[in-house]
C-alpha positions in Angstrom: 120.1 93.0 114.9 118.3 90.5 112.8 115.4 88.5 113.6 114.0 85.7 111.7 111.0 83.2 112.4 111.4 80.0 110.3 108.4 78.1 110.3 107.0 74.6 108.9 106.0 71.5 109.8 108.5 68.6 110.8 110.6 66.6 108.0 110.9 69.9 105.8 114.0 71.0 107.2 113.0 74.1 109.2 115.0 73.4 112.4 118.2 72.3 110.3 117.2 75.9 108.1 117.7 77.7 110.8 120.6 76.3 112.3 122.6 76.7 109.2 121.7 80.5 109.2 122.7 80.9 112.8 126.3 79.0 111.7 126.9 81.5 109.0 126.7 84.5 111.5 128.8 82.9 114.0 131.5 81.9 111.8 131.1 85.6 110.3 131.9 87.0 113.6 128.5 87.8 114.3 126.8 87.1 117.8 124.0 84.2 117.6 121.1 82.5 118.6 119.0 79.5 117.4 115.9 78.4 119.1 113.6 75.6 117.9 110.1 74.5 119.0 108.6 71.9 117.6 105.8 69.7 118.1 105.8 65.6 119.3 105.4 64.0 116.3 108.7 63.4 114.1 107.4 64.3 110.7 104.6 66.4 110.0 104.1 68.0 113.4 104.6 72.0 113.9 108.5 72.9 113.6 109.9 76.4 113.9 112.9 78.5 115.4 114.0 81.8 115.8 117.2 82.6 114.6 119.0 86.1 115.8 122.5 87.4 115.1 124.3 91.0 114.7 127.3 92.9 116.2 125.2 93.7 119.6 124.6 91.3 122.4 121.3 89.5 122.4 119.4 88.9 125.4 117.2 86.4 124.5 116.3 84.4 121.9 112.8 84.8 120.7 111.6 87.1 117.9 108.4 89.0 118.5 108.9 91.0 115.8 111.3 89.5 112.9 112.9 91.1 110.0 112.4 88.2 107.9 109.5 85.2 107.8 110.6 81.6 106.3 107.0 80.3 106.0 107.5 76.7 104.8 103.7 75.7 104.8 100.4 77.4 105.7 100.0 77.1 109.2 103.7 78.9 109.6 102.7 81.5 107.1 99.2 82.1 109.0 100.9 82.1 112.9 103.5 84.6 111.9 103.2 86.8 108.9 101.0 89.0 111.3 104.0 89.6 113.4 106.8 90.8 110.5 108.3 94.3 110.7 106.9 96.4 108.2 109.3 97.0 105.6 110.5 93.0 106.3 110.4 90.3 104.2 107.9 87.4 104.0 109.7 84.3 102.0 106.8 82.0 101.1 107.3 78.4 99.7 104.9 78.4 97.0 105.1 74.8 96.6 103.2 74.6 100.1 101.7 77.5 100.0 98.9 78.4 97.4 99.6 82.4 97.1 96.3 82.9 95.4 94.4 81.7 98.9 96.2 83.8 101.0 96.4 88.0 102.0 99.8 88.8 100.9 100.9 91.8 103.1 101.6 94.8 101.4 103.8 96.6 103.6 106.4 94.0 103.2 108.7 92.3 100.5 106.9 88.9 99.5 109.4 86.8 98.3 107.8 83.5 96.5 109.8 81.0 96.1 109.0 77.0 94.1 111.8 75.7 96.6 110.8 72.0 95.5 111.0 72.8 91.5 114.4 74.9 91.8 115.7 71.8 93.7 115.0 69.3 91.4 115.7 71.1 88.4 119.1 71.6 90.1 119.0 67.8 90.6 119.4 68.5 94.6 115.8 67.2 95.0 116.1 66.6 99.0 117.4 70.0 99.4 114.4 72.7 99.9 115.6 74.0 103.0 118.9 74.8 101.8 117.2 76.6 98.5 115.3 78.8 101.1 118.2 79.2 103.0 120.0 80.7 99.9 117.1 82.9 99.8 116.7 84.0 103.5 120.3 84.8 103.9 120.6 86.6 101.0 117.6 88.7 101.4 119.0 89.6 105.1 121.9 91.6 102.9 124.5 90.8 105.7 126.4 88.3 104.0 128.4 87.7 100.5 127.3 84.1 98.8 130.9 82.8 99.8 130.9 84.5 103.7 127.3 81.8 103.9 129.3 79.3 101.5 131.9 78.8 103.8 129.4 79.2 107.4 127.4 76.8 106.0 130.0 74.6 105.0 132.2 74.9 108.2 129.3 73.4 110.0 128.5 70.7 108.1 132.6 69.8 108.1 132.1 69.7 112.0 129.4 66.8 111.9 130.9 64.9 109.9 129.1 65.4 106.7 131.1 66.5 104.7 129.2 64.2 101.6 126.5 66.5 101.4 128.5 69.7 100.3 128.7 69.3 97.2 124.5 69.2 96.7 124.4 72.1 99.6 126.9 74.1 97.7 124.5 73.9 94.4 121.0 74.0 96.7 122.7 77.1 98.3 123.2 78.8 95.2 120.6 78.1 93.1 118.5 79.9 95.9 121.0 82.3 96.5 120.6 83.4 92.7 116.9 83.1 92.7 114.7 86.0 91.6 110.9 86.3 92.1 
């Protein structure tokens, strides 16, 4: 079973993050759960989720201790690196979060990631979250790029928005093919 926090504040995409990841696992086969929380406000207020999928049944949603951290900003990297499995991963968004400031565990994988400079250099400049999504899901080792290509796109074919695939397709993989 895998567990994974993704955490951030509203406006950067966290909630959507995490749904996309559950929608890769179902349309894999996989069993699935997405939970968000978030604060009141629209943009800039707390936003996380839990996202948890794998051949067994799941029982409930949250994720005490996850596999995998999305930390998006600081306060998402500060509420939950703590709680990572050792031998998880910690992805950190570098553009949010200054690495130098911060106790990188050492009993993890730290993954840093410039989610906002890959995204523009890939001209997908509104696309963090799917850069870090690239990341996550490959760092989760459950999935080929085209098994989360085609989850990720099935989903976004079901709401309609089917405009945005071609800039998710090339957000997806320049994440996907990122290496720290």
């Amino acid at each position: 079973m895998k567990e994974i926090v993704l955490a951030g504040f509203g406006g950067q995409g966290v909630l959507t993050a995490g749904l996309i990841i559950s929608q890769m696992a179902s349309f894999k086969g996989y069993n699935a759960t997405w939970s968000p929380q978030y604060g009141s406000a629209m943009r800039g207020g707390t936003a996380m989720c839990t996202v948890k999928f794998g051949k067994e049944y799941i029982y409930h949603p949250t994720a005490d201790t996850p596999n995998i951290l999305l930390a998006m900003n600081r306060g998402g990297y500060d509420a939950y690196s703590n709680t990572v499995k050792p031998g998880g991963t910690i992805v950190i968004n570098s553009d949010e979060i200054n690495v130098e400031e911060i106790n990188l565990r050492t009993d993890v994988n730290n993954v840093v990631v410039p989610c906002k400079q890959i995204a523009k250099e890939n001209d997908v400049a509104r696309s963090e979250n799917i850069v870090m999504v690239g990341v996550v899901i490959r760092e989760t080792e459950d999935f080929t790029y085209e098994e989360a290509l085609n989850g990720m796109n099935d989903m976004f074919r079901k709401k309609g928005k089917e405009a945005f695939e071609e800039s998710n397709t090339i957000a997806l993989k320049a994440g996907w093919d990122y290496k720290k």
